[in-house]
N, C-alpha and C positions, 0 to 999 in steps of 0.2 A: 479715433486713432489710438495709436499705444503709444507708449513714453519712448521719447528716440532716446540712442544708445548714449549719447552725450548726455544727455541730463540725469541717466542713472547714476545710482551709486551703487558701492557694493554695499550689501545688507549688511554683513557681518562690520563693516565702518559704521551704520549707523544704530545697528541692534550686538549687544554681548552676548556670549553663551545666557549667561547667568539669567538676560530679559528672554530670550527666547526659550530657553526652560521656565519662568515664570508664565509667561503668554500658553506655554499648553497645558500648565494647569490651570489658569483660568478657565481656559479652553473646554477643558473637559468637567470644569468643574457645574460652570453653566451647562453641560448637554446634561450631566447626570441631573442637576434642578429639572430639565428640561422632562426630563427619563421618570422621575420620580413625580412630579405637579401631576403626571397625567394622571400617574396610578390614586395621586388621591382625590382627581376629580372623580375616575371611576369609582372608588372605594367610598365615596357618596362624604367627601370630608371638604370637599371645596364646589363651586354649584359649576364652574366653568373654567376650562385652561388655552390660552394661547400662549405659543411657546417663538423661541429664538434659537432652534437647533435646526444646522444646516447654515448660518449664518456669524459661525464664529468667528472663524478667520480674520474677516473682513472687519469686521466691526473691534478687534484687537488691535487692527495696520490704524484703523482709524482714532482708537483711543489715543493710542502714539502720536499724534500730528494735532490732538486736540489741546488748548492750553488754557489757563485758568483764565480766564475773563471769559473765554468765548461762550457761545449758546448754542444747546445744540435742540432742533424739533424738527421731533422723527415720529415713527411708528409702533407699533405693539411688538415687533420681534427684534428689540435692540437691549436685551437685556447685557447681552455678553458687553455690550460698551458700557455700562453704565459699569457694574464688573469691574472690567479692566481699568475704571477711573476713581475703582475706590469709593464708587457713592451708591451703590445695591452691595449690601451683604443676601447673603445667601438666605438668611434669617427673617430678613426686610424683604424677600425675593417672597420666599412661603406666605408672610406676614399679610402680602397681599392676595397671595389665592385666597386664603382663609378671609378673607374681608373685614381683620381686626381693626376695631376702631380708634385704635390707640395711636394719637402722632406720631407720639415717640415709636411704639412698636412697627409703624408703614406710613413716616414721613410723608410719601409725596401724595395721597391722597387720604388717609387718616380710614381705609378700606373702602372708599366711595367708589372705586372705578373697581371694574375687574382686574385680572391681572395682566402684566405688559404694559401698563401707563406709567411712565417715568414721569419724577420732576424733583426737581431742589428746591428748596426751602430758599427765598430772596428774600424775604422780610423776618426783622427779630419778631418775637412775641406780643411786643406794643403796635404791629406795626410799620415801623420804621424800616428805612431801606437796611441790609447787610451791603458790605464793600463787595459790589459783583466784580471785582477785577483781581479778587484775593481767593474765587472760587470757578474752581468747575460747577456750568448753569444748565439746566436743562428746563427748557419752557416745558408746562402741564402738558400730556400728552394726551390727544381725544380720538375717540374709534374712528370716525367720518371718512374714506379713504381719501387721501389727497388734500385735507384739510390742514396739514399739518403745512403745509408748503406759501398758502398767504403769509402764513404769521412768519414763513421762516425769510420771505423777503424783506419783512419788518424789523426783524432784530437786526439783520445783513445793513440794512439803510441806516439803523442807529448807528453802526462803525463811520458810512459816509458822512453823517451830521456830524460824528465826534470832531472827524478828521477837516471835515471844510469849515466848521462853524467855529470862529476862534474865541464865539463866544461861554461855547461849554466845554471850553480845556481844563476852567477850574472844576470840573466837577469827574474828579479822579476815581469818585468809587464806582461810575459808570462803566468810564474808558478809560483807556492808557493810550489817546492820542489816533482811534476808531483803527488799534490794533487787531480788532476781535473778527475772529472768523464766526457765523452765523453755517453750522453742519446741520443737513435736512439729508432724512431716509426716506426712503419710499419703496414698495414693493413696484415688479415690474406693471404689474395688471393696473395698479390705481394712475399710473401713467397714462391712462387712458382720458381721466378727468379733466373737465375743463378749467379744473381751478392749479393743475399745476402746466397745463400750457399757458394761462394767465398769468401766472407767477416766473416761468422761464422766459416768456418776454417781457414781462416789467423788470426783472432782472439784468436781461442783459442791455436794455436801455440805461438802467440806471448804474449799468456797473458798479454792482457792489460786492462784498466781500464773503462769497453765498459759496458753498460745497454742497452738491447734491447726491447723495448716492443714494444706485438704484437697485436692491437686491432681486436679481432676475435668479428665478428658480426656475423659469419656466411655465407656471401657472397661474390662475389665479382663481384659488379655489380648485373647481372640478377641472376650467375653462382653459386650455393651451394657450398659448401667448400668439400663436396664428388669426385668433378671433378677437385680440386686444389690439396688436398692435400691426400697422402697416409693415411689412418685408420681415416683422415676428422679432423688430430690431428697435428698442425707443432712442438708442443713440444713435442708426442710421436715419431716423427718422427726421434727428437735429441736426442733420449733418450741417445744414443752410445756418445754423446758427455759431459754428465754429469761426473761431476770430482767425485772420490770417494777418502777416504786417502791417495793411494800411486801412482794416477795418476792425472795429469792437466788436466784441461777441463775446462767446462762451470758451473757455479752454473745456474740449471733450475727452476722455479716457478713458479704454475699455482694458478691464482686468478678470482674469479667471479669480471667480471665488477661493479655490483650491489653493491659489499659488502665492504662498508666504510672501517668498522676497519681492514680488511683483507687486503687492499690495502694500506692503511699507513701504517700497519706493515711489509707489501711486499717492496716496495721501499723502506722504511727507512734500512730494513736488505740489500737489494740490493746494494746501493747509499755508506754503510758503507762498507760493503765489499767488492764492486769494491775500491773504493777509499784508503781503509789502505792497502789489499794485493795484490792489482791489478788482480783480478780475473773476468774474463768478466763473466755479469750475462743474462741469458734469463728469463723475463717476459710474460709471454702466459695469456694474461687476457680475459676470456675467457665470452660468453655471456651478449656482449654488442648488444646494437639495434642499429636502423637506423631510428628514427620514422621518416624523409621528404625521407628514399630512397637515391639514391646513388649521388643524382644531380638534379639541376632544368631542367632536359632533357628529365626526365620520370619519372615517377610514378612505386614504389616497390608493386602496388597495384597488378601490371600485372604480377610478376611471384613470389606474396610470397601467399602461404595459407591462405585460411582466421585463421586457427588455428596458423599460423605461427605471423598474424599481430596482433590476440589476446595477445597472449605469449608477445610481445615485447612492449605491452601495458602495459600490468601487473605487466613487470620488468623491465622496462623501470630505468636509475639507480636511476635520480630521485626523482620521486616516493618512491623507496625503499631505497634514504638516508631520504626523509620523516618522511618513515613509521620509521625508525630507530631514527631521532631525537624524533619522539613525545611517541615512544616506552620508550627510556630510561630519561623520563624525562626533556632531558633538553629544550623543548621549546612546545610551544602549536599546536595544529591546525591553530589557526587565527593568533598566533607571525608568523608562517612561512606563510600564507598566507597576512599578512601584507609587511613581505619581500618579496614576491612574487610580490607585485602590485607595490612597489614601486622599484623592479628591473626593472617591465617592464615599468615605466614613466622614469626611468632616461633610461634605452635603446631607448625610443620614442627620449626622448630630444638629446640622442646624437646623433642618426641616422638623425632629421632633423638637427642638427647644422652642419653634415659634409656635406649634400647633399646641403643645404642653402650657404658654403664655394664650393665647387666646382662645384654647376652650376650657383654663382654668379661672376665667375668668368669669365666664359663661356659668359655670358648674359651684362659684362660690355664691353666685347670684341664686341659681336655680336651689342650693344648699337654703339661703334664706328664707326665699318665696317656698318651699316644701315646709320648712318649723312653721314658717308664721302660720301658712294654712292648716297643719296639721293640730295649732291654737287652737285657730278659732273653728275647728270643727269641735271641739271638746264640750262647749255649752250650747250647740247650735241642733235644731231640730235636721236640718242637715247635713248631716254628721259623716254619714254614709256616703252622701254623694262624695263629699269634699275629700275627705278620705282616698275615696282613689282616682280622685286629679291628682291629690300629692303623690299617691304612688305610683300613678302611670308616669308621670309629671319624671317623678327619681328612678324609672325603669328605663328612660328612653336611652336611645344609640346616639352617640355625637348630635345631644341637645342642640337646638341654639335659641338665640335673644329670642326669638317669637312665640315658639314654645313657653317659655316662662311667664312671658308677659301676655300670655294670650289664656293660659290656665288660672293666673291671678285675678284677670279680667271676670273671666268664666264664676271661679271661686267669688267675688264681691258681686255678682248676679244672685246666686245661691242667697249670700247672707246680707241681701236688700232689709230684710226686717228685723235683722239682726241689731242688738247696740250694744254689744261688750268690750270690752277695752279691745281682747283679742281683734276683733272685726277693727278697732279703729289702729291697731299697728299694722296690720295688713294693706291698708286701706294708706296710711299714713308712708309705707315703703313705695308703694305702689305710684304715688302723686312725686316721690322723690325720684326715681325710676322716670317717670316720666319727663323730669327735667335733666337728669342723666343722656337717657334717649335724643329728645332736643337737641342738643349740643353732639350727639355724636352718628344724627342722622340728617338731623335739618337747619345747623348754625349754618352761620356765614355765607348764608344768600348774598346779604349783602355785607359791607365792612362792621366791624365792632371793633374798628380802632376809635382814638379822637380824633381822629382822620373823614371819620365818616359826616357824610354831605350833609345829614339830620342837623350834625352837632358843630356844624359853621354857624359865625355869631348872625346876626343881623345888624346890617348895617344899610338905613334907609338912603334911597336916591333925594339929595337935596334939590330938590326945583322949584321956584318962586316965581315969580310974574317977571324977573328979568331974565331969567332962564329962557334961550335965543329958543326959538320954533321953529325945525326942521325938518326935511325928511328923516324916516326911523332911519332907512340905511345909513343914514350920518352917526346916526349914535351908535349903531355898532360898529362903524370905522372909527369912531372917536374910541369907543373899548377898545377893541383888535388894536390899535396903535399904541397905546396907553400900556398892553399887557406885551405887546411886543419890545416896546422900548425897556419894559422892568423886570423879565423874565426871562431869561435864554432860553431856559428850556422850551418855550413853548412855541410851537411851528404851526403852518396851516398850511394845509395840500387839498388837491382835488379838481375835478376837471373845470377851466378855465378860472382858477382862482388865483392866478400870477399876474400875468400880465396885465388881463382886464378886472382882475381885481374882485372876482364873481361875476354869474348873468343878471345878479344884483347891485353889484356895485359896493357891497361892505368891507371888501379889501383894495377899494379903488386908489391908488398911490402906492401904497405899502410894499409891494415887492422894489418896487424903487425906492424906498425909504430905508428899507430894513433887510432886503438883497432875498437872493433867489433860493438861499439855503432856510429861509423863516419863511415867505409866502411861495410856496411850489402849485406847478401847473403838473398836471399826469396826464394819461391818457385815460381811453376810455374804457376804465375798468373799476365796477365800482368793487369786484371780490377782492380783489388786492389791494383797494385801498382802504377799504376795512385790514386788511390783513395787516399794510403797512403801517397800519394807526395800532393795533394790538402790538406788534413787535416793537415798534419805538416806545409802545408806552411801558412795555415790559421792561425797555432797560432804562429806563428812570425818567422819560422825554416827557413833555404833559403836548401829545398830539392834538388839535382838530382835522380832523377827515373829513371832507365834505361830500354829501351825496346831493348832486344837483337837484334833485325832487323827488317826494318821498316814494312816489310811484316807483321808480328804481333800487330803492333797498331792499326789493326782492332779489337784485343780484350778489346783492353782500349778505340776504340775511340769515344763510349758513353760519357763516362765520360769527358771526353776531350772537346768534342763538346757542350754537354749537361751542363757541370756545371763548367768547368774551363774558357772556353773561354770568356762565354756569363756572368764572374761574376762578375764585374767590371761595362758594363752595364746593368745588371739585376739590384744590386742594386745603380746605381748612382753612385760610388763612394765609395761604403761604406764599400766595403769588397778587399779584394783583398787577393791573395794566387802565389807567383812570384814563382811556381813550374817551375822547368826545366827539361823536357824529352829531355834524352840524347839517340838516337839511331845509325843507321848507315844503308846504303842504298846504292842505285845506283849498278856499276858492280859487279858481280864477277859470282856464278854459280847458271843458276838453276830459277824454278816456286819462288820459298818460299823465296829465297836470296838473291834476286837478284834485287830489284822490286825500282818502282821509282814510287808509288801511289800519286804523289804531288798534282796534279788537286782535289782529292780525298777530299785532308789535306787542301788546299787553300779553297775548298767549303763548310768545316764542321769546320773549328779552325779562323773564323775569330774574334779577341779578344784576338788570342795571337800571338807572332812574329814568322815566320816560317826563319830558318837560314841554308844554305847552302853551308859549305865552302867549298873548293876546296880543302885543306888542312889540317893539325891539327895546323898552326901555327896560319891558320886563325880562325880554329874553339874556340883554348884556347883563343885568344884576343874577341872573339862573347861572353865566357863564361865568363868574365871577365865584359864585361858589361852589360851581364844579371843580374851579380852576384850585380851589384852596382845599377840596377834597380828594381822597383816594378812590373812588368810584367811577365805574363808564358810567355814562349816559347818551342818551340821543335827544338831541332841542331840536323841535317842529316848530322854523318860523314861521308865521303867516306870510304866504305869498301877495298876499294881495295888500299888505301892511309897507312897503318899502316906501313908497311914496307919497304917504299919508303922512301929513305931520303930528310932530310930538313934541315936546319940549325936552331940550337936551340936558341932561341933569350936573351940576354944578362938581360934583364927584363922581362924572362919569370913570370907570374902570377902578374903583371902591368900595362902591354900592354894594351887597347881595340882597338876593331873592329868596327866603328861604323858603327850602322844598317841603313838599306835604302840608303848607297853611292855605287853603281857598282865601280867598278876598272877596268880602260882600263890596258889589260895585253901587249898588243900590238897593237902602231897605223899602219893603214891604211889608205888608200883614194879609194880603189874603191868599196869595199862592206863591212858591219858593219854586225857583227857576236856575238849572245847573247847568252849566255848562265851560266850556272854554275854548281857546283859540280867537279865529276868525268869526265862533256862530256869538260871541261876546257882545261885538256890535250888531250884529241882526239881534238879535234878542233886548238890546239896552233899545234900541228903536222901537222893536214890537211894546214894547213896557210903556212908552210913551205914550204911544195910541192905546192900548189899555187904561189909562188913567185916565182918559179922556172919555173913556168907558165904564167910569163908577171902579175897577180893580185893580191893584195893588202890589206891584208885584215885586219879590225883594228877590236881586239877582246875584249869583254867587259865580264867580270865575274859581277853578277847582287852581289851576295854575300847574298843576301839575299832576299824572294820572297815577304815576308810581313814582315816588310813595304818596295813596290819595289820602286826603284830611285826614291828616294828625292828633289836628285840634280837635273836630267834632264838632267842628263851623257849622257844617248842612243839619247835621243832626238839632243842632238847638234851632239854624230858621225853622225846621219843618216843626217840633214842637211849637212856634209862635202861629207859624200858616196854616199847619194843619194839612198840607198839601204838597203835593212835589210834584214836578217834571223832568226830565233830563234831557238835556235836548245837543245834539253835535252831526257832526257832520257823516259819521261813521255808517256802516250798513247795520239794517235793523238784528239789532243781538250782538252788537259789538261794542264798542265802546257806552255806549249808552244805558247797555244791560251789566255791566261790569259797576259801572257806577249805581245802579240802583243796586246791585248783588252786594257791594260794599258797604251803603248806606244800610240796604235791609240788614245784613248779617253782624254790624259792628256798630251803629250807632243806635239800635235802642229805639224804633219810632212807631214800629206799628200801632203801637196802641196812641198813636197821638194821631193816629194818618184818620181824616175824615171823610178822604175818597181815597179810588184806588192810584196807587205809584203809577206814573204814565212816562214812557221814552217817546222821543221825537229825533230821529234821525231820519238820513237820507233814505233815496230809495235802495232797494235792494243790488241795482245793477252800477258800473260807473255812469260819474256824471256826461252828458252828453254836453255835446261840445256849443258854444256861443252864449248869449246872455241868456236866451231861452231856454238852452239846455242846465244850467245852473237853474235859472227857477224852479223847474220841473223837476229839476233830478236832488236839490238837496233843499233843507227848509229854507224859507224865506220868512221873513217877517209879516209877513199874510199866513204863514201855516201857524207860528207861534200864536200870531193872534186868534186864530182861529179855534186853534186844540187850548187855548188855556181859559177863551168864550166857551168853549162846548164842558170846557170842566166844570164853570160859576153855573154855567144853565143846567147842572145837573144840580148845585147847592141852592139856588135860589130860580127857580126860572119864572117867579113872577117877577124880579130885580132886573134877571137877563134873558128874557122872550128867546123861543127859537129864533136864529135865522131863519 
């Protein structure tokens, strides 16, 4: 629907000459960025351009109605808001085509993203949170389409918590009382996704404080919006979801791209009504263009009409905020064409001031690396060659990092037998170069605050012989109540984890204990609840999201992979969101339930800690200094551990686990046995009947796979054993082979290994379902004893005969 006449205002009531003369030179300022990025993609000065022209207008009405605390996660074509909000200079706009690695010079990603990935800086330098309710916030932006819309239900739900939970009222530099609107963009075509129909109904279930808008151009890419979307309409499509008097839903609005007053009076009604009554709104702004096309990849010449490229000429927005300023008086033809030329010199001047910063940077480096080589050619039998690497090296066009460090490379090839000082200054820049590099290509995988989960103390679980003997789910209901009683911030959500407390029973009581805003039930969707664990974690919240079994984190593990892991290094440092996916895994029955996908999780979540206890005494101590760290992770409990007993530890919810140290569960001396989880006790069983067998086996729980041994535990058993195995639950070349790949590559063993490194995992396919299909389908304590007999009869077989 469109905004009834009653609830308009007159524009010129809520916007001045003076902002509406400012709004079109932003306007135009961002299309000539827009006008000019391409030419230096083509001009071979940047590798790739996506732009935000065609989408000014809108994204101007929208800056208007955005306010300091709120968050906004959008897409690659919202540069004009960032713009109008004062936090992209034009300079920082270039900064990022050029892909300078310099924070200062491209804040939100430090050059790691292409360009069009917005984000603000949330943390100081240490670290530490900044007061997000003293700033306009834009979560990291990621390509993925539709991707952006889990997280933006996540920040929307952190306004809900501020506002129902009166527990975190004191915590002012989050919220101002869950005032914050949560504003998500989206192109029409990625509407098509199913991760923002996922996100538009857990939305408007949870009614939260959620603006969505949808820039329809019409396309998506080559593809007409007739092949994306049902009636070619995504807001007729929701019509079913519009709220009416006696039913919740969506406030829906459709707006002309083009049309100024219609658009401030659009967001500002939006922005107010999500914000006082928490009602998520949909924005369908509709009949915006694309005049360069979808990308500097190709030309919109090859599949738009020529009627069609007319039309987007003519209403281009523009233009027709133009025609609209000189329509109603308030400025001239030549006033706006004087703002016009002097938009596009101060866009000249800052485009070459960032490209003048980041390929003089480049050019002082390559200055270096050309003297030093041109040294050590001076006493070197290869004299000639090196010679002109330097000079090719100081001839090239818009050098970059690769080139320099790839000719020095080349050059220290060359003077392998060389030994003059010259060779070792060269040699000596080049090592310093390389930790330059480090830090400005490959930091902050993980945190390098004091914040970081390595540099949590250790503090062991007290348990003695009066230490009561339980079920483990007790012990983790004794944590979960312990951290819920002394922590506001910290919530748990996920399907049936409210009222029954999980299908394990670890929050059993608790939402009656501690109310329905700390343990939540959702529905079934596990994309969004990843999404909604990123976005709360984003604004200060310490989430658990629970994914009922790990088989199903294939439905979240986009979001996982795509925008939690990688967030930390995407932007440098500057965002973080320490989300903990709680699931459970390993044995019990069945394709769906059964599953140990790690190899999967170790090759798509690198960026956050993968945690594997054996137990739940060890997993509450893992949770405890998650809890006191700035990091995600995801803890894989053992399913089949809930009802096993443990002894409940005397400082249960004090304890930690610290990550990356394996724990030798039992020594040995003739063979070193790796593993962890659930295969912990099959294997401590197999040991047993081994010993009864003349062998020895000393067995190592890793505890955790990222970050795997720290210490260099496995590395010193296998120097005593002389032998190793690795054995879990994983398919063959998964988890199994990661940990021997770690041990071979970083701890130093081959020459101590007296046979060959052996894995022991499941079979290749999931486990088949019942007791039988676990034996068959993953190791059992007959295959351990088996493959670690068949290893001694290869070292001794008059000791240990064939079978």
């Amino acid at each position: 629907m469109t905004l009834k006449a009653q609830e308009k205002e007159n524009t010129l009531a809520l916007v001045s000459k003076e902002e509406i003369l400012k709004d079109f030179r932003v306007a135009v300022e961002s299309r000539h960025a827009s006008l000019m990025g391409r030419k230096e993609v083509f001009m071979g000065k940047a590798k790739f351009g996506i732009f935000g022209d065609g989408k000014e207008l809108a994204q101007i009405a929208m800056a208007k109605a955005f306010r300091k605390g709120d968050f906004r996660s959008g897409y690659y074509r919202d540069q004009t808001f960032m713009m109008a909000l004062g936090e992209l200079s034009v300079q920082q706009y270039f900064a990022q085509l050029y892909a300078h690695t310099n924070v200062e010079a491209e804040p939100a990603s430090a050059g790691r993203l292409m360009n069009g990935h917005f984000a603000t800086r949330s943390l100081n330098e240490d670290g530490t949170w900044k007061n997000l309710t003293e700033m306009y916030n834009s979560a990291a932006d990621i390509s993925p389409t539709a991707a952006q819309m889990p997280k933006l239900l996540g920040l929307a739900y952190a306004s809900k918590l501020f506002r129902e939970n009166k527990g975190l009222q004191e915590l002012t530099q989050f919220s101002n009382n869950g005032n914050e609107v949560a504003w998500g963009t989206i192109g029409n075509a990625s509407t098509s996704e199913g991760m923002f129909f996922e996100s538009i109904n857990a939305a408007g279930v949870l009614q939260v404080p959620m603006v969505i808008s949808i820039w329809d151009d019409g396309y998506g890419i080559s593809v007409p919006k007739e092949y994306h979307t049902t009636k070619g309409s995504i807001s007729e499509v929701l019509m079913g979801f519009q709220r009416t008097e006696t039913e919740k839903g969506f406030e829906i609005i459709k707006v002309k791209g083009w049309d100024y007053e219609a658009l401030v009076q659009a967001f500002d009604y939006a922005g107010e009504l999500a914000r006082n009554e928490h009602v998520p709104v949909l924005i369908h702004v509709e009949e915006m263009t694309q005049p360069q096309g979808h990308s500097t990849s190709g030309s919109h010449e090859r599949y738009k009409s020529a009627e069609r490229l007319k039309w987007e000429k003519d209403w281009d927005c523009i233009k027709k905020f133009r025609e609209y300023i000189i329509s109603t008086g308030l400025a001239s033809e030549e006033d706006l064409d004087k703002i016009d030329a002097e938009a596009k010199a101060e866009v000249k001047k800052q485009k070459e001031a960032a490209w003048a910063d980041f390929s003089g940077e480049i050019k002082r480096e390559l200055q270096e690396a050309v003297s030093l080589i041109r040294n050590a050619a001076e006493g070197s039998f290869q004299k000639a060659n090196l010679l002109q690497l330097a000079d090719d090296l100081a001839k090239g066009i818009n050098p970059i990092r690769k080139d320099v460090i790839s000719t020095v490379r080349k050059s220290l090839f060359l003077l392998r037998s060389d030994s003059s000082a010259e060779k070792g200054a060269l040699k000596d820049w080049y090592e310093n170069q390389k930790d330059l590099n480090h830090d400005r290509y490959s930091s902050h995988l993980y945190s390098e605050s004091d914040f970081s989960a390595t540099k949590v103390a250790h503090k062991p679980a007290k348990i003695d012989d009066s230490s009561p003997l339980v079920d483990g789910r007790e012990i983790l209901q004794a944590f979960f109540d312990h951290t819920l009683s002394n922590d506001p911030r910290f919530f748990a959500f996920g399907e049936d984890v409210g009222k029954i407390g999980d299908v394990n029973q670890a929050f059993a009581g608790l939402q009656a204990k501690h109310g329905e805003w700390r343990v939540t039930d959702t529905s079934i969707r596990e994309c969004t609840i990843v999404g909604q664990g990123i976005g709360t974690a984003l604004r200060g919240l310490r989430p658990i999201a629970e994914i009922q079994y790990l088989d199903y984190l294939l439905y979240g593990l986009q979001m996982l992979s795509d925008d939690l892991a990688s967030l930390q290094y995407r932007t440098k440092g500057g965002q973080k969101a320490p989300l903990i996916v709680r699931t459970r895994g390993h044995r019990l029955e069945g394709v769906w339930h059964a599953g140990s996908p790690m190899g999967m999780i170790l090759s798509t979540l690198r960026g956050m800690h993968v945690c594997v206890p054996r137990d739940m005494t060890q997993a509450a101590g893992m949770y405890k200094t998650l809890l006191e760290s700035d990091e995600p992770a995801i803890v894989v409990e053992c399913l089949n551990g809930y009802r096993l007993k443990e002894r409940l530890p005397h400082n249960v919810g004090e304890y930690t686990v610290p990550l990356g140290q394996p724990e030798v569960l039992k020594e040995g001396s003739d063979v070193t046995l790796v593993t962890y989880g659930s295969m912990c006790r099959i294997v401590l069983e197999a040991a047993h009947e081994l010993e009864e067998m003349g062998i020895s086996a000393e067995i190592i729980d890793v505890q955790t796979l990222l970050p795997f041994d720290l210490t260099g535990t496995i590395g010193e058993s296998i120097r005593k054993t002389n032998r190793v195995i690795f054995a879990d639950e994983d398919v063959p070349g998964g988890a199994s082979a990661f940990m021997l790949q770690q041990v071979m590559d970083h701890q130093d063993v081959f020459r101590f290994l007296d046979s060959e490194p052996q894995t022991l995992p499941a079979k290749a396919h999931r486990p088949a379902y019942s007791s039988d299909g676990d034996y068959f389908s993953k190791p059992s304590a007959d295959d351990v004893v088996e493959k670690v007999y068949q290893l001694m009869h290869e070292v001794d077989p008059n000791r240990f005969p064939a079978i």
